[in-house]
C-alpha positions in Angstrom: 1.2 -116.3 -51.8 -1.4 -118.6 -51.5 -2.3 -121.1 -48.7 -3.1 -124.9 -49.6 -3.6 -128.0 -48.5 -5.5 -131.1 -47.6 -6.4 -132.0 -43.7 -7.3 -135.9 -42.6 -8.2 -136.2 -39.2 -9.0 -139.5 -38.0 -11.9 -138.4 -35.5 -14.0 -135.1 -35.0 -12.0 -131.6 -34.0 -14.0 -129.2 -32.5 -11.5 -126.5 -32.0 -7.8 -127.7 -32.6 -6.2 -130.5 -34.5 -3.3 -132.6 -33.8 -1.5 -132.4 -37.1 1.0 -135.8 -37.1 2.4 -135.5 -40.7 2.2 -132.7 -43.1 3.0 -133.0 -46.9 3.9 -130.4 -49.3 3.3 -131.5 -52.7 4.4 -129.3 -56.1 2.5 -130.0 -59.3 5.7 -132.0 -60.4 5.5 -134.5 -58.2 7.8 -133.6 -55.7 8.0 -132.1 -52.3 8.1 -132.5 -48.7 6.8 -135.0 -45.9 7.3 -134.1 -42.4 6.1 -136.1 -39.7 6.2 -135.5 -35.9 8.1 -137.5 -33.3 6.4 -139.7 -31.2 7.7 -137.1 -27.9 5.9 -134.1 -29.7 8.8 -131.9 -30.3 10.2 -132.1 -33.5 10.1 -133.5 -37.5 11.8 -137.0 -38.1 11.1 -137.2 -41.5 14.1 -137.4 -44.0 11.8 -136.3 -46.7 11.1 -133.0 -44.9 12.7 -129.3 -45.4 16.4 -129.4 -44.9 17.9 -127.2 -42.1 16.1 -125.8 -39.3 12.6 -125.0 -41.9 10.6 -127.4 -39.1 6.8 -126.9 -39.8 5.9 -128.3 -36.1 7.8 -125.3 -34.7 7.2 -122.6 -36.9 6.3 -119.3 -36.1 2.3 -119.0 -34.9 0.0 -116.6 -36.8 0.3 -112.8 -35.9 -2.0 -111.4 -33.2 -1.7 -114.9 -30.9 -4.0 -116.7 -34.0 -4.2 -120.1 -34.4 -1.8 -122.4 -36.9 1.3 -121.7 -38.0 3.2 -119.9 -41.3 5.5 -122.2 -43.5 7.6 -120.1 -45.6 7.9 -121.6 -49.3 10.8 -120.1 -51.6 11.4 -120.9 -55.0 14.8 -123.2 -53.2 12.2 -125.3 -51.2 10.8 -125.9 -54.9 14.2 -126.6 -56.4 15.4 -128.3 -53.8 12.1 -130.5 -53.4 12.0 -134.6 -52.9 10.5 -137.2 -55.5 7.6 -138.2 -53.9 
C-alpha cells in the first residue's frame, strides 16, 4: 500500500485544503477523475470510480485524523478510464 499523489492549490492553506477534483492516474495511462459538485456533496465526474467508491465521502482517517482513505483494488485498475 502506498499513498500518492500531486496537490495544486490555487492560494496558501494553512491548515485544510478544499480539494475540487482528484485524479488517480496508473502508469498506463489510465485512471480516474473525480470532481466535486458545485453544492459540496458529491462526485459528478463520469470519469470517476463506478458505484458508490466516492472519494469526497470516504471514510476519514482513524483516530478523528485529517483526510480521508481511498481504497484501490486491482478492479479499480482493470476497470480504469483512458485518460
Amino acid at each position: 500500500m502506498s499513498s500518492i499523489g500531486r496537490y495544486f492549490a490555487t492560494g496558501w492553506s494553512s491548515y485544510d485544503c478544499d480539494a475540487r477534483k482528484i485524479q488517480f492516474i496508473f502508469e498506463n495511462g489510465k485512471g480516474y477523475v473525480c470532481t466535486l459538485r458545485p453544492d459540496n456533496t458529491t462526485n459528478d465526474s463520469a470519469l470517476c470510480f463506478l458505484g458508490a467508491k466516492d472519494p469526497f465521502v470516504a471514510p476519514q482517517l482513524p483516530n478523528e485524523g485529517f483526510g480521508s482513505i481511498t481504497t484501490i483494488t486491482q478492479e479499480d485498475f482493470e476497470n480504469a478510464f483512458e485518460l
